[in-house]
N, C-alpha and C positions, 0 to 999 in steps of 0.2 A: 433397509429400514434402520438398521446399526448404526449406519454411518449418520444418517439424518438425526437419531434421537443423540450423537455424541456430539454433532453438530450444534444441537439447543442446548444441551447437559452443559458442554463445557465450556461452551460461551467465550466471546471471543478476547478476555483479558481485558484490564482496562488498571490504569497506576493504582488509584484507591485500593486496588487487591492489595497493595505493599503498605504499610503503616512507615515506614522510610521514604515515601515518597508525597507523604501528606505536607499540605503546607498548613501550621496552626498559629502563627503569627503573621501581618501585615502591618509595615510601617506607609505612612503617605506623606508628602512634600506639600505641605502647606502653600508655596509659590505655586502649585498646577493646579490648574484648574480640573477640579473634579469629573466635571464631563466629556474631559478630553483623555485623560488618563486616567487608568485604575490602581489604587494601591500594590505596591512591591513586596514580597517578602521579604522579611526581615530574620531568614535564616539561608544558610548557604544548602545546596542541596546533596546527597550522600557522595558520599566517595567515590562510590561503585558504580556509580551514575554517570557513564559517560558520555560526550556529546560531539558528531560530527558534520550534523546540519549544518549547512552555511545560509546565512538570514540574506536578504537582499544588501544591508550595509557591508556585507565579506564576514562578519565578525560569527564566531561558535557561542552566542550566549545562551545558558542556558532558559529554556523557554518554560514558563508556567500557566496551569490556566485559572485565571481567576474564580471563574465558574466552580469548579469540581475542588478549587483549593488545593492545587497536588502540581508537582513540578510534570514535563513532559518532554518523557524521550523521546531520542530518534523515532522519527515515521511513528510518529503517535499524532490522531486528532481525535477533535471535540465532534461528539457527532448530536446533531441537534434532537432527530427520533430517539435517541437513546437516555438523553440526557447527560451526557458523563463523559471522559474521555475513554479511547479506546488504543488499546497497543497494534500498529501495527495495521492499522486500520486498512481493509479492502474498498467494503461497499455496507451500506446496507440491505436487505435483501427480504422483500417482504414475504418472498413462501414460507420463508424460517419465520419473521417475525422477530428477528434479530439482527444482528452487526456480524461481519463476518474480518476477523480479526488474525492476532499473531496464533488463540492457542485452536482454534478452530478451525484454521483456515484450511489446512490436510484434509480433515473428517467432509469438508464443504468440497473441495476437489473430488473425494475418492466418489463421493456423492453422484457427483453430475457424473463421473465415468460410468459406474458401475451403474446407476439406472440409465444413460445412453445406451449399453452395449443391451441391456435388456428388452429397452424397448424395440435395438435395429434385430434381434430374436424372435420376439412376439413379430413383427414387421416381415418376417424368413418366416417363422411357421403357419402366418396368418394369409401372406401369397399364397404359400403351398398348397394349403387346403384349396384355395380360389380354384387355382389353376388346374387342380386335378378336377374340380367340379366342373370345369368350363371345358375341362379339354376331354373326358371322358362322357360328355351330355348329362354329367346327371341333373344338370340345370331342367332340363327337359321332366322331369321325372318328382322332382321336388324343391320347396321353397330355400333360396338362401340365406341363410340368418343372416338378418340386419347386425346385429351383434356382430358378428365375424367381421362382416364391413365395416361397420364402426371401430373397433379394433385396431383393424391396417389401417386405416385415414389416422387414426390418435397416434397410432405408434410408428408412422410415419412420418408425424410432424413434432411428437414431442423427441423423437429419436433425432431429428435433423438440427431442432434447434438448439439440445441438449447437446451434442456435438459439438458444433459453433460454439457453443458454453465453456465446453470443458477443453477446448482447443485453445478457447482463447486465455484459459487461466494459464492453463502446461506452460503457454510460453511465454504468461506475467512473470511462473515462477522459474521458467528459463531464465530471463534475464535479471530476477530477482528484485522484482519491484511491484507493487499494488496497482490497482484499479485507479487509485486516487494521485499518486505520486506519475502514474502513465501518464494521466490528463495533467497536471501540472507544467509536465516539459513537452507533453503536444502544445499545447495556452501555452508556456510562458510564463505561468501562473504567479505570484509576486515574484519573479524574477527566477525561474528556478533555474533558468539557463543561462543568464547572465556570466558565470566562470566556465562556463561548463565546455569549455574548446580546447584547442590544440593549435600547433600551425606543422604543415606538414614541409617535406621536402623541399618542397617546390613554394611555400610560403602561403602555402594555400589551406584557412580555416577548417578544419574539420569540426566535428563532433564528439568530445569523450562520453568515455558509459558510464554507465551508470555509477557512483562509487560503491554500492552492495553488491556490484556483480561479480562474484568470485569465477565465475566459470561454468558451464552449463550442469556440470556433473555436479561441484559440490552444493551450484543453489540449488538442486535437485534434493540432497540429503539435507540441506539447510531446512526442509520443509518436513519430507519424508523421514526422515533417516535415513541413518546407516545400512539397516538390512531388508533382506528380499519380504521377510514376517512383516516387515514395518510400514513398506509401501504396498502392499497388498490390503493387509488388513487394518484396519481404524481404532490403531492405540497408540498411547500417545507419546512421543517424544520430546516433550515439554514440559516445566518443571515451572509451579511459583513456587519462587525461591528466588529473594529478592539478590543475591551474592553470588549465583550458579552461575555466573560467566557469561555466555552467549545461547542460554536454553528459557529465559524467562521474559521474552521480550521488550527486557529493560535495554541491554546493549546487545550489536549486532557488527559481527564482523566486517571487514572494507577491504576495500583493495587501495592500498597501500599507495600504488604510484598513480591512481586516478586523483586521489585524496590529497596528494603533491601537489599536482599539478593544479587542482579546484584552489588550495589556500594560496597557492604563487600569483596565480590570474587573478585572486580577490585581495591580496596585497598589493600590485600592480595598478589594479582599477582603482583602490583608493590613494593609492600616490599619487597618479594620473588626477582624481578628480579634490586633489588638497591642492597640486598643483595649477589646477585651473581654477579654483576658489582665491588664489594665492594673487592669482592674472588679473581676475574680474578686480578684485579689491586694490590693485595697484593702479587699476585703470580708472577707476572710479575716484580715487585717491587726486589721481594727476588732472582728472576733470574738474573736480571741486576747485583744486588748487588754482587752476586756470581761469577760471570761472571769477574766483575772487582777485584775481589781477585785471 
């Protein structure tokens, strides 16, 4: 019940928390057309604000949302039920009634573990009782609470699917990615895979990881913490404080040689595709030309 009520309490972060990451000026390009574009800010965004997303064109620019007026980090979205951006973003999640985010997203893990292991308990001590009724006759002798029954069916089936839940987070945050950024590179999502390979030995395509996946262990304390207090119980390891480095969901550590390898591929694909812009237009060029001979 702790973990649930720190779950809503501390909610799950969103840039507006920083008064450094507001956007309070907009300049607009009189040539676009209003309905296609939305005005730019017309201030650069903090310092401390760093950016390693790669957009579909290769390029790191940094992203804002017009909506909420405020620039956006790494693995930050706009969430529509919420209204606002959100740091760090998982899902939204209607038992909460909330977003389930960078500073929350612990308290929401420890949540779905510690009520699974509760209900597969009640589910062990609610057999129990059954089966000494059934296997000693005293069914013969007196009525079964319906209760009791009902009991083991609920805590059978919230314990199973609670499990599934909290299985499936452990090893989001195994590999160090959310709900939302999974589905993007399952889809393809505006191109999230587009740099995202290798060629191996044998010249043969593979797949790189994730670039936040530091390794099983430290995405582990990336979420948790450092200690045994920290992962056990629901306090928090997370700091607004828009300057604190890698604890405020503004910037977030990388792996280093995945993060190579993404800007080499995405400077390659746009060589590759200026160079084929370069092709079309000299073809086009010699057609004309020809054309008027």
């Amino acid at each position: 019940m702790f973990a649930y009520f720190r779950t809503i309490h501390t909610g799950p972060g969103s840039p507006l928390d920083y008064p450094q990451l507001r956007i309070n000026n907009y300049s607009e390009n009189p040539l676009d057309n209003a309905s296609r574009s939305s005005p730019r800010p017309d201030q650069e965004p903090p310092e401390f604000m760093t950016v390693h997303t790669l957009k579909l064109g290769g390029n790191q620019g940094f992203r804002y949302c017009s909506k909420c007026s405020c620039w956006k980090p790494d693995r930050t979205h706009h969430c529509s039920k919420s209204g606002k951006c959100i740091l760090k973003m998982d899902h939204y999640c209607p038992w909460f009634s909330i977003c389930i985010g960078y500073f929350n997203y612990k308290f929401f893990v420890q949540f779905l573990c510690y009520t699974a292991i509760y209900c597969w308990v009640v589910f062990g001590v609610s057999v129990k009782i059954l089966y000494d009724i059934f296997a000693t006759d005293k069914y013969q002798e007196e009525y079964i609470s319906i209760n009791l029954i009902l009991v083991c069916v609920l805590s059978l089936t919230f314990g199973f699917s609670l499990t599934l839940f909290a299985l499936f987070s452990l090893y989001m945050i195994s590999k160090n990615t959310t709900t939302i950024e999974f589905q993007e590179q399952r889809w393809n999502y505006r191109g999230a895979d587009r740099y995202n390979y290798e060629f191996d030995a044998n010249g043969k395509q593979k797949k790189l990881t994730n670039i936040f996946d530091l390794g099983r262990k430290q995405n582990f304390k990336e979420v948790f913490g450092e200690s045994w207090g920290a992962w056990l119980l629901p306090i928090s390891v997370t700091e607004k404080v828009a300057n604190l480095g890698f604890k405020n969901g503004i910037n977030f550590k990388i792996n280093e040689e995945v993060y190579k390898k993404w800007c080499t591929n995405a400077e390659l694909q746009n060589q590759l595709n200026e160079q084929l812009s370069n092709f079309k237009d000299r073809v086009r060029r010699e057609r004309e030309s020809y054309v008027e001979v």
